[in-house]
C-alpha positions as CSV (number, residue, x, y, z in Angstrom):
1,X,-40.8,-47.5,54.6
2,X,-41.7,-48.1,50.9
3,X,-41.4,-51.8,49.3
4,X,-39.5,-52.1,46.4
5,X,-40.5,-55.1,44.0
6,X,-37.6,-56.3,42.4
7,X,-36.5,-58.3,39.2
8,X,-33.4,-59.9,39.0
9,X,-32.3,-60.4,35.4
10,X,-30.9,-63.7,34.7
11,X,-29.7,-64.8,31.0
12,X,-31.4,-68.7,31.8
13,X,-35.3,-66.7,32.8
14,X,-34.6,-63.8,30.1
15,X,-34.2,-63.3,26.7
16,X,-31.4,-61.3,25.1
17,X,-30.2,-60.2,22.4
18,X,-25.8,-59.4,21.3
19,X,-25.9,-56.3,19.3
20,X,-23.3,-55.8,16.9
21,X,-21.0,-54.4,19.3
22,X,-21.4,-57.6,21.7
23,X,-23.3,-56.0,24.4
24,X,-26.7,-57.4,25.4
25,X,-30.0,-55.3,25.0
26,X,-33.1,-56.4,27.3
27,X,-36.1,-53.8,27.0
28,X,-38.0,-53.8,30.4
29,X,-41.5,-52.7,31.2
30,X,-41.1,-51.1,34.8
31,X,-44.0,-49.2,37.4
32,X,-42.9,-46.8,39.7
33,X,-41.4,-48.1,42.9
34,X,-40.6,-51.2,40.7
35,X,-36.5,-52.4,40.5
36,X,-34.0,-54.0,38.2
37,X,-30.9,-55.5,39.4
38,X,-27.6,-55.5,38.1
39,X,-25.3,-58.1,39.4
40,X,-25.4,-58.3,42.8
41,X,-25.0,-54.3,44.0
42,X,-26.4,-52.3,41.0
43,X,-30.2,-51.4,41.1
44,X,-31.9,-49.2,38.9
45,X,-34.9,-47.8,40.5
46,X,-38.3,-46.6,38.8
47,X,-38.9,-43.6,41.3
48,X,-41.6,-41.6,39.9
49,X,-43.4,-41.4,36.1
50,X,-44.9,-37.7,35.3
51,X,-46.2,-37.0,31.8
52,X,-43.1,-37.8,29.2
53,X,-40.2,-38.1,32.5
54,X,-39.2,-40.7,34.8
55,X,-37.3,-40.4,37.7
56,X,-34.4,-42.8,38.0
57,X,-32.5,-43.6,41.4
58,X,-29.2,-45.8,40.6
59,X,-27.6,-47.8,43.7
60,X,-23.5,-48.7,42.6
61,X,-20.7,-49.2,44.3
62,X,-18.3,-46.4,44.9
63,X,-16.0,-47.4,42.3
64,X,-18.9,-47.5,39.3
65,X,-19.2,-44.3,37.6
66,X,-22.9,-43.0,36.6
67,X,-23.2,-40.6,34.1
68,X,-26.1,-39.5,32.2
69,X,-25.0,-40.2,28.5
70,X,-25.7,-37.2,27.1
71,X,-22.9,-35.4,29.3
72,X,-20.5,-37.7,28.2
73,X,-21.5,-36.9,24.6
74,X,-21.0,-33.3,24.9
75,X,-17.9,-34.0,26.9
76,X,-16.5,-35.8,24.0
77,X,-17.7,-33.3,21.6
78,X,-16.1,-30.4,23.5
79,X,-12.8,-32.4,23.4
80,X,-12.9,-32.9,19.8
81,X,-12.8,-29.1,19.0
82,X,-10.2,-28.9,20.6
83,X,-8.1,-31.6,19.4
């Protein structure tokens, strides 16, 4: 069984920054094997780093959604030629 070190993200023990649009940005440095929690039952995991990719395993809830952005973006593109 592999160990998992994990980082719990906390606004108090972080700092943060409100973009323009009101979300918060925090840039991570992350090793493989290496976590990130989100709340209390989202992780982000750092599965493997070869050459210029890294392999990403997400733990959510059912009810989250996880998309990779850039199929949302050519969703949305694809809808707007049609419109």
């Amino acid at each position: 069984m592999q160990i998992r070190k994990q980082l719990r993200l906390k606004s108090s023990s972080s700092v943060a920054r409100a973009n323009s649009d009101g979300k918060g940005t925090l840039v991570l440095g992350r090793r493989e094997s290496e976590s990130i929690l989100i709340g209390d039952d989202i992780e982000v995991i750092l599965m493997r780093l070869k050459s210029s990719k890294a392999r990403v395993e997400v733990s959510a809830p059912e009810h989250i959604d996880i998309n990779r952005s850039e199929l949302l973006e050519s969703r949305q593109i694809t809808s707007n030629n049609y419109v």
